[in-house]
GUGU-337981 format. One record per residue: residue number from 1; residue in one letter; chain; x, y, z of N, C-alpha, C in turn. Coordinates in steps of 0.001 Angstrom, whole numbers, padded with zeros to 6 digits. Example, Ala and Ser with C-alpha at 12.3 -4.5 7.8 and 13.67 -1.06 7.14 Angstrom:
<atoms>
1,A,A,013190,-005690,007800,012300,-004500,007800,013200,-003300,007800
2,S,A,012850,-002250,007080,013670,-001060,007140,012900,000030,007870
</atoms>
This chain:
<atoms>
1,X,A,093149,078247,-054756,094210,079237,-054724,093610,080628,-054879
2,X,A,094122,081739,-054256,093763,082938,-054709,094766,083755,-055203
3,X,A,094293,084837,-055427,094910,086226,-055410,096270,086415,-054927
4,X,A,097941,086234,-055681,099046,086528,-054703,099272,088121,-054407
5,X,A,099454,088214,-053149,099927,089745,-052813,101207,089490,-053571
6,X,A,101205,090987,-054443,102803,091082,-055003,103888,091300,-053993
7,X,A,103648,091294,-052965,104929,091490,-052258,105535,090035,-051760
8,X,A,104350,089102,-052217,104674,087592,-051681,104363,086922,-052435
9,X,A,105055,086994,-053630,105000,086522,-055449,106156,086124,-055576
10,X,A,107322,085145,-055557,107972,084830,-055548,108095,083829,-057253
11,X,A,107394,083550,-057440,107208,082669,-059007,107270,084324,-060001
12,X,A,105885,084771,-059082,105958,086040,-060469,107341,087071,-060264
13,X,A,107822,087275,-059079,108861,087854,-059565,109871,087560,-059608
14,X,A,110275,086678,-059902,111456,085602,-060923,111233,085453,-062775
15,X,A,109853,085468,-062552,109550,085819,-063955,109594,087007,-064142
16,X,A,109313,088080,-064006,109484,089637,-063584,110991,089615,-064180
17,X,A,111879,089181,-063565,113118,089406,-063211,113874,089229,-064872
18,X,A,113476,087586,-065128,113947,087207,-065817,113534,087969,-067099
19,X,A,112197,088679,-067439,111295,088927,-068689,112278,090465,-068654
20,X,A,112172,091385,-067526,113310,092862,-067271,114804,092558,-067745
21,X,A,115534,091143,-067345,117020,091335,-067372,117694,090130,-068210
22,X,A,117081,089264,-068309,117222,087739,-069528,117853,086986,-068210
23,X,A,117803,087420,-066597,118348,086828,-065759,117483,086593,-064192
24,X,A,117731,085437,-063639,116749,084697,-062830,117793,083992,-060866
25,X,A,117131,084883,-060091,118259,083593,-058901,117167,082446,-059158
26,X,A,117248,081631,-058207,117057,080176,-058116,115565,080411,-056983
27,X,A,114879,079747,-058018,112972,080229,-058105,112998,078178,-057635
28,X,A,113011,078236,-055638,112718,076859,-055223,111660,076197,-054658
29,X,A,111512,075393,-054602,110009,074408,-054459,109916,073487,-053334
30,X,A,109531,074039,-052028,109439,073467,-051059,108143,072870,-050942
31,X,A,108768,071372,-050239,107612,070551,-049557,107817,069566,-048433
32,X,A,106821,069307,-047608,106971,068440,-046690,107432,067019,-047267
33,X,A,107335,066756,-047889,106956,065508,-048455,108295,064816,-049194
34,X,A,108996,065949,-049705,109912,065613,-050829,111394,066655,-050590
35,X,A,112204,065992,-051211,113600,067276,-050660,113085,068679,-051770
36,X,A,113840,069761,-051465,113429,071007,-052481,114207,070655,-053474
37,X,A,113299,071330,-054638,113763,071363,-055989,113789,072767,-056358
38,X,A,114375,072852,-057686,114326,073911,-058404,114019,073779,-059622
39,X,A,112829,075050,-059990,112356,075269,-061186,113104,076370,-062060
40,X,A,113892,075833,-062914,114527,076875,-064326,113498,077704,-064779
41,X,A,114367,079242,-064419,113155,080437,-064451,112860,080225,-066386
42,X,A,114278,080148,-066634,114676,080389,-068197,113739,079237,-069366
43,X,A,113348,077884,-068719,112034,077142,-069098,111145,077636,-069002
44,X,A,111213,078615,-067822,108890,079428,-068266,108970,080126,-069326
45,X,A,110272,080868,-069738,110148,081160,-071192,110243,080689,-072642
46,X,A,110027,079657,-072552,110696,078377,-073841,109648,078699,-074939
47,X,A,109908,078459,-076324,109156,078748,-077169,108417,077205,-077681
48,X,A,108018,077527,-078451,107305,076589,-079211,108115,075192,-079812
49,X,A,109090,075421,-079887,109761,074877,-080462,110833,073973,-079449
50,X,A,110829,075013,-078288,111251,073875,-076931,110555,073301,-075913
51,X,A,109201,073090,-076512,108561,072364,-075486,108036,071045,-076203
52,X,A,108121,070217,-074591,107916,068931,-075107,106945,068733,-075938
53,X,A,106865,067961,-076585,105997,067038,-077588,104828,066888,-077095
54,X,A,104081,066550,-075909,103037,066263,-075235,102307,068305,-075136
55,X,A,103166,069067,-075102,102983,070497,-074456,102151,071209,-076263
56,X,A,103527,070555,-077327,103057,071021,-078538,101532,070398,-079272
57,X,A,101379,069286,-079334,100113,069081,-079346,099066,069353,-078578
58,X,A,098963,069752,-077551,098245,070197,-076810,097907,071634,-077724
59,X,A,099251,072367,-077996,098520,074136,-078566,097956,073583,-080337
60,X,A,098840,072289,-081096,097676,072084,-082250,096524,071852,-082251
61,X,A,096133,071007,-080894,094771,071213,-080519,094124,072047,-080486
62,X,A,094829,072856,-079745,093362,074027,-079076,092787,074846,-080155
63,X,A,091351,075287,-079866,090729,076074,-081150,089705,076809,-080594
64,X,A,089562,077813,-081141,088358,078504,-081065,088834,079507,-079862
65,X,A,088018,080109,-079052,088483,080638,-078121,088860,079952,-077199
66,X,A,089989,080673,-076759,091415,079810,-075690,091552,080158,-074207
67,X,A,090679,079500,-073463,091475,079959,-071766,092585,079274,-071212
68,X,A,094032,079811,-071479,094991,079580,-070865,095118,080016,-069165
69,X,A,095002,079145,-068464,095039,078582,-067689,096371,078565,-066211
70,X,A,096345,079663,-065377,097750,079750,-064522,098813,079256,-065520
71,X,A,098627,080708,-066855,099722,080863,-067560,101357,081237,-067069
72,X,A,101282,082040,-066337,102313,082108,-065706,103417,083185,-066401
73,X,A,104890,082997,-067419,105318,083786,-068302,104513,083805,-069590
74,X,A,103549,083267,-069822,102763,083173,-070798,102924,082477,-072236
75,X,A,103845,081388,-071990,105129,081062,-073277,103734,080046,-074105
76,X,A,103177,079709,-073308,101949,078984,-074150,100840,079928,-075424
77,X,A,100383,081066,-074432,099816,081893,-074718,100270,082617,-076095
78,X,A,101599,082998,-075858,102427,083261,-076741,102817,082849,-078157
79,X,A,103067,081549,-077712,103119,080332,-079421,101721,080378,-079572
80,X,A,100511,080256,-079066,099099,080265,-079874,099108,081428,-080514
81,X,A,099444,082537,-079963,099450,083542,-080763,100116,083677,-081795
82,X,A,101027,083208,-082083,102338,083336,-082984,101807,081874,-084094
83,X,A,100459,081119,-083467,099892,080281,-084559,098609,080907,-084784
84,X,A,098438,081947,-084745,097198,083083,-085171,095947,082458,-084382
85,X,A,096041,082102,-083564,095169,081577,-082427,094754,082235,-081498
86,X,A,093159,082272,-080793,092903,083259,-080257,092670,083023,-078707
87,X,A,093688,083533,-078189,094351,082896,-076760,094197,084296,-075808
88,X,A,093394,083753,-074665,093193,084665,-073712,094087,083466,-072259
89,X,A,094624,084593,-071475,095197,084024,-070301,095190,084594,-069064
90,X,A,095332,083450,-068205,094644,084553,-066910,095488,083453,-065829
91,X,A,095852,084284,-064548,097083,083670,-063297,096783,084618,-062298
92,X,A,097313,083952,-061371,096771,085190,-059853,097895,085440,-059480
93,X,A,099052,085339,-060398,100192,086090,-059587,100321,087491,-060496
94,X,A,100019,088685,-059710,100474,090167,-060203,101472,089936,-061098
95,X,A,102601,089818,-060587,103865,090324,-061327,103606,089682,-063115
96,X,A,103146,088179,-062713,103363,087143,-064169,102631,087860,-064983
97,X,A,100829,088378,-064416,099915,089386,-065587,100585,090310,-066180
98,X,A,101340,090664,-065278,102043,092210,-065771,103308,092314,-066753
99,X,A,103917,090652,-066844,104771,090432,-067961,104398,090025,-069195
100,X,A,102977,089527,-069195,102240,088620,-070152,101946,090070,-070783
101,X,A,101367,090998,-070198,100522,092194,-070814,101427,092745,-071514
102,X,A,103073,093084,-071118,104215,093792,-071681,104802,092949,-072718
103,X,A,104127,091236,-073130,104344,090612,-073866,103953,090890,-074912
104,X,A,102746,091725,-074752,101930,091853,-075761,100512,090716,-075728
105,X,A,100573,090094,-074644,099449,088865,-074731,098194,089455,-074071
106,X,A,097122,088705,-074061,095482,089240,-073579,095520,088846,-072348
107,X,A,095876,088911,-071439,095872,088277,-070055,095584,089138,-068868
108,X,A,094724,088414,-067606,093876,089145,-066768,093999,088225,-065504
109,X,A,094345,089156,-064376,094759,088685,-062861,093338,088274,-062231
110,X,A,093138,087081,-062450,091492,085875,-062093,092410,084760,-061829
111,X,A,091897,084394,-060512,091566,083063,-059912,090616,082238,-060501
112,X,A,091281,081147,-061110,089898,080087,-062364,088773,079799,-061147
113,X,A,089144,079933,-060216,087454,079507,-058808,086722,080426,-058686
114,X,A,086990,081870,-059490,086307,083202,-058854,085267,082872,-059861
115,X,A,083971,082468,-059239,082516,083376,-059554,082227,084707,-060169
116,X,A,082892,085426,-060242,083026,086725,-060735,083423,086641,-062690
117,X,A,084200,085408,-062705,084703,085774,-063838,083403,084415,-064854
118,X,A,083045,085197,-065804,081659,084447,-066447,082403,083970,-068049
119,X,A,083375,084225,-068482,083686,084046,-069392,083089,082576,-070290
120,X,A,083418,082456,-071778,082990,080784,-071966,083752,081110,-073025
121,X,A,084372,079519,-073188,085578,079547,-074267,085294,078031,-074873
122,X,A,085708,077690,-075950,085647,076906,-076731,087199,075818,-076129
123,X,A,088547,076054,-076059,089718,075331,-075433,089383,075681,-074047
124,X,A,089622,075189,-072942,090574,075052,-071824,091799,074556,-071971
125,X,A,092517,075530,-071785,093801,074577,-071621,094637,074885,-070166
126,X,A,094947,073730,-069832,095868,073601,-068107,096400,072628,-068663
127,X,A,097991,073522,-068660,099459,072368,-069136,100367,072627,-067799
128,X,A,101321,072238,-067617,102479,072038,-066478,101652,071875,-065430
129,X,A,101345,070286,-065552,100513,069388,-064915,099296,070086,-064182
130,X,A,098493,069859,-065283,097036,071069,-065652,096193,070703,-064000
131,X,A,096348,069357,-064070,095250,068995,-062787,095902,069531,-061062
132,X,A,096984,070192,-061333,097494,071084,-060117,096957,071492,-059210
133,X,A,095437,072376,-060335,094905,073589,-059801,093652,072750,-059073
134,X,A,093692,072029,-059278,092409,071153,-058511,092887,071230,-056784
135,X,A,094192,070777,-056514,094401,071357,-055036,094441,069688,-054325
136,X,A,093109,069106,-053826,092939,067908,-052987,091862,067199,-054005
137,X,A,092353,066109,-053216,090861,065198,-054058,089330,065517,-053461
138,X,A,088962,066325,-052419,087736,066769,-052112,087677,067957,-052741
139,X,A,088565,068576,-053918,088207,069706,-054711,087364,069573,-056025
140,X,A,087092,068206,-055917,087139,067508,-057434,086034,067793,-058145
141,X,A,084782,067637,-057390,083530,068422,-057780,083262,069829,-058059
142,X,A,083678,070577,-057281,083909,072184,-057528,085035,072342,-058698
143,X,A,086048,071573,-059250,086759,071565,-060420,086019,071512,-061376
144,X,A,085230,070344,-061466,084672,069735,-062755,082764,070659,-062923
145,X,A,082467,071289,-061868,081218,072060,-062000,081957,073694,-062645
146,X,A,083234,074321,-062336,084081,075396,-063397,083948,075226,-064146
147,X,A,084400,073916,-064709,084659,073318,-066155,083423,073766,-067064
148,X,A,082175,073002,-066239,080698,073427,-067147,080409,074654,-066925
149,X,A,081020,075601,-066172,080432,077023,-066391,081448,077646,-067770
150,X,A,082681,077568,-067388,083442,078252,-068388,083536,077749,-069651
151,X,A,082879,076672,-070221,083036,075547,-071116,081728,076818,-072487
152,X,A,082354,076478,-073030,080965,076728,-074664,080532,075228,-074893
153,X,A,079414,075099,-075433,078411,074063,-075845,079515,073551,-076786
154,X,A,080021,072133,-076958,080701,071170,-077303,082258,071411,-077150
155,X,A,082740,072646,-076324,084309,073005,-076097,084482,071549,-075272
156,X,A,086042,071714,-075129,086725,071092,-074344,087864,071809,-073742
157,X,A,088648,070482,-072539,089592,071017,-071750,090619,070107,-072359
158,X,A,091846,070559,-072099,093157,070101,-073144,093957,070117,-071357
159,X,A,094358,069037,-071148,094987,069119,-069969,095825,067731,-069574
160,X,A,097124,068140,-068769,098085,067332,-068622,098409,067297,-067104
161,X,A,099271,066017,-067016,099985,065675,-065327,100058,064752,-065385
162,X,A,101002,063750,-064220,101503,062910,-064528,101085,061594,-063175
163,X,A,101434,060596,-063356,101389,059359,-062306,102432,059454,-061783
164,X,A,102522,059830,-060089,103796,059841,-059540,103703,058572,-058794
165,X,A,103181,057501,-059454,103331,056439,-058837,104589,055805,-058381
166,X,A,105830,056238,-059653,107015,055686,-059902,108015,056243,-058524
167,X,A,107643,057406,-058003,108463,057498,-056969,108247,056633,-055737
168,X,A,107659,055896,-055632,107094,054588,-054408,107446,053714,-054922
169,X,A,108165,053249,-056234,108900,052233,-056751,109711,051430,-055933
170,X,A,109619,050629,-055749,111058,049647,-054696,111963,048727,-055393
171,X,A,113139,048194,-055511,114050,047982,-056170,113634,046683,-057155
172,X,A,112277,045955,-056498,111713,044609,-057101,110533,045209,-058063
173,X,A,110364,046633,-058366,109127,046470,-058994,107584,047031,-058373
174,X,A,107598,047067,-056957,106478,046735,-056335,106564,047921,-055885
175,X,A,104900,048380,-054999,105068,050193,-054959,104482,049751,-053565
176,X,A,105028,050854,-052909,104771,051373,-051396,104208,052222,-051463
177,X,A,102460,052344,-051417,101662,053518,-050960,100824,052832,-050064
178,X,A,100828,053469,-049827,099735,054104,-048073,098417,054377,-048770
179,X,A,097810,052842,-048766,096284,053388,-049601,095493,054011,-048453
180,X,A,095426,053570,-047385,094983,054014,-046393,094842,055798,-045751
181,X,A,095904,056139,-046938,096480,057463,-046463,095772,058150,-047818
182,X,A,096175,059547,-047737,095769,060124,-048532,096104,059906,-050472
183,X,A,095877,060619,-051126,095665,060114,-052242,097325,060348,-052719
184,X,A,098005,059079,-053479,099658,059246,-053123,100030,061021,-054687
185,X,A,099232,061329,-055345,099433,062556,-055850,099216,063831,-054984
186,X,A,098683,063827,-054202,098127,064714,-053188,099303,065456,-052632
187,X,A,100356,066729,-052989,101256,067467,-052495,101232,068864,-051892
188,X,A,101905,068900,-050844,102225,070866,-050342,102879,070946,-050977
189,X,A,102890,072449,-051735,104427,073328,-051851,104008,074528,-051458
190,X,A,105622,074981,-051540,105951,076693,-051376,106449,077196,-052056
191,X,A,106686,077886,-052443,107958,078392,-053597,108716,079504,-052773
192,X,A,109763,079681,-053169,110737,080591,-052469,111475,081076,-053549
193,X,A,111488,082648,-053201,112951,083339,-054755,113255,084515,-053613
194,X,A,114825,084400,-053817,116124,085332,-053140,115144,085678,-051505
195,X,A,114832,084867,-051006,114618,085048,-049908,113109,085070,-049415
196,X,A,112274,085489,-050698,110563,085627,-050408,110058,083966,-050230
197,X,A,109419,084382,-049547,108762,083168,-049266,107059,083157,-049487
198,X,A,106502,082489,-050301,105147,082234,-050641,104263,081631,-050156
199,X,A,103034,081875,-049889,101904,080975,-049074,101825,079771,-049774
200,X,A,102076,078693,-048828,101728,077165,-048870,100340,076949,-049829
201,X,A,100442,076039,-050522,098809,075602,-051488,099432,074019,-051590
202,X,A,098077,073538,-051845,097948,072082,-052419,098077,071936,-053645
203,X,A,098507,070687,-054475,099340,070903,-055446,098515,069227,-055882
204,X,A,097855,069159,-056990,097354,067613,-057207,097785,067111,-058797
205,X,A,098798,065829,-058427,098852,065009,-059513,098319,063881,-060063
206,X,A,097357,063861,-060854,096442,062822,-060900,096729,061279,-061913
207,X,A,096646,060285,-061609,096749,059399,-062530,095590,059367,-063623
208,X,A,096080,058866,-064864,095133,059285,-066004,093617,058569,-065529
209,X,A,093575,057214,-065111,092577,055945,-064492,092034,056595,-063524
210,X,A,092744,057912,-062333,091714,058465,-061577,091067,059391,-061846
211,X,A,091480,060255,-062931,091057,061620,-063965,089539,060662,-064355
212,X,A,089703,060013,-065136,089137,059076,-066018,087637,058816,-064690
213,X,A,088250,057928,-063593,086840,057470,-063430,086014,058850,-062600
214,X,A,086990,060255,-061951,086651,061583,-061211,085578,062106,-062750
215,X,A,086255,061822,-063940,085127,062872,-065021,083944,061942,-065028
216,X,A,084004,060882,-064951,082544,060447,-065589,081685,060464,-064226
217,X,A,082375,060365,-062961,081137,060977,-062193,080618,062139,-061985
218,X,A,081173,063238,-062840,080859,064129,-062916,080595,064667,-064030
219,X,A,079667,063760,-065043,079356,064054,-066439,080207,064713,-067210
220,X,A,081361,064164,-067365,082579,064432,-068731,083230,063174,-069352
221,X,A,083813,063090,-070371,084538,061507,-070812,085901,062401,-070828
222,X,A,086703,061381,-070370,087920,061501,-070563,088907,060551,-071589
223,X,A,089668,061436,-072329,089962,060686,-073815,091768,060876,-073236
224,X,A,092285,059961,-073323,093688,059822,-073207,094476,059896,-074413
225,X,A,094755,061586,-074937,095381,061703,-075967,097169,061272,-076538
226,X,A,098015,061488,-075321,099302,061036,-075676,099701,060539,-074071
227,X,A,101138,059756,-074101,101415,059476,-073098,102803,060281,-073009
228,X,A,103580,060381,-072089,105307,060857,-072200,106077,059927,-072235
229,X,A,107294,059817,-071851,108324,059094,-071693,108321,058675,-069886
230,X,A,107751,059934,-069090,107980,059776,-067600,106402,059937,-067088
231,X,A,105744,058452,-067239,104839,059211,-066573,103614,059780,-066576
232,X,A,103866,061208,-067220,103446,061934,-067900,102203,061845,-068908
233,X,A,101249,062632,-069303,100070,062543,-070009,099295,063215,-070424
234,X,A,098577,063276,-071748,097942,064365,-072343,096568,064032,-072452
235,X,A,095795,064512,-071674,094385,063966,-071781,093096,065245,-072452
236,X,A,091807,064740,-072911,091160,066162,-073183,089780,065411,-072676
237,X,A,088664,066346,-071998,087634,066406,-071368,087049,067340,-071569
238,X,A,085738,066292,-072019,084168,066790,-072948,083079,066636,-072154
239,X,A,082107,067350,-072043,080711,067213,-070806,080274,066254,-071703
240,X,A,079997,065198,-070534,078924,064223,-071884,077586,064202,-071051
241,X,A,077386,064751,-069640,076286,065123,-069142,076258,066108,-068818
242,X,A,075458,067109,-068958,075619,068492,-068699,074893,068807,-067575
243,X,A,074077,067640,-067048,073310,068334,-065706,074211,067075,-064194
244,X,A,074930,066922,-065006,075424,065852,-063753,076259,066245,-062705
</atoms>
């Protein structure tokens, strides 16, 4: 993913909107694949206290220095701070940096793929299904070689997403995927607000068993910290080879 032109920010300016007026139109989620949905602008702002259970352990975790991760309204960023935690955040949509900063939060308009940015932090954290930003399953190596640049000597990554296995469900139990086909987490979207329309990206949901066997070929263990109710999963990833 890169850099959004603010004039074709449609996520960030719904958040924009909502952070200026306590009010949001209908911020939607197009894909080939699936009918459109809609994302509640008024959830990117949820506090600490309204996010799921899987979202809140994730911020008791994190320690030391914090890269929050296509923060977005920054509501993560925010409760670490508000737990005296030292949380830096960074998103490539203009508008979202520019609400996080008027939040009062540390946050900086970087693409997590840019070479440019050298930082090293003790947390990673990527929540609202962290493994997103990975894109395709041929991104997977260039994911997990970030990881060891931005990583401090024994940090970790705190990261979530879910098995959309359950939507290939059939009425007996049994699942309809297309192994043959691409990987069944593998999604387009778009997002659309009051009419803008946003450049298409790849969108990856990973099962915990493919997280799991993608880190260890790429020198990390993957520890399966909580599960959800849907799905859903809280995992954290440690280099256990550092030249691999």
């Amino acid at each position: 993913m890169k850099i959004q032109n603010a004039t074709a920010d449609p996520m960030g300016t719904a958040i924009y909107d909502y952070h200026k007026t306590g009010n949001a139109g209908k911020l939607i989620v197009h894909s080939s694949m699936f009918e459109d949905d809609e994302i509640p602008v008024a959830d990117l702002f949820r506090t600490y206290k309204d996010m799921p259970r899987l979202e809140q352990k994730a911020l008791e975790l994190a320690h030391g220095r914090i890269l929050d991760v296509g923060a977005g309204s920054g509501c993560h960023s925010a409760a670490l701070q508000q737990m005296g935690k030292d949380s830096h955040a960074i998103d490539i949509s203009p508008l979202s940096v520019k609400v996080m900063q008027e939040r009062g939060l540390d946050a900086y308009l970087t693409d997590f793929y840019d070479a440019r940015f050298t930082e090293r932090f003790d947390t990673i954290l990527m929540l609202m299904n962290g493994t997103g930003i990975i894109g395709t399953m041929e991104r997977l190596p260039e994911f997990f070689r970030r990881l060891k640049q931005l990583l401090k000597p024994g940090g970790s990554v705190i990261i979530d997403s879910s098995d959309l296995c359950y939507l290939f469900e059939e009425e007996d139990g049994s699942m309809m995927i297309d192994l043959a086909g691409d990987y069944y987490g593998q999604l387009d979207y778009q997002m659309e607000y009051k009419g803008m329309l946003g450049e298409p990206f790849d969108w990856l949901y990973l099962d915990f068993s493919t997280l799991n066997a993608a880190a260890e070929e790429h020198g990390f263990k993957a520890e399966l910290l909580a599960e959800g109710e849907h799905y859903d999963y809280l995992a954290r990833l440690t280099v256990s080879r550092p030249d691999a």
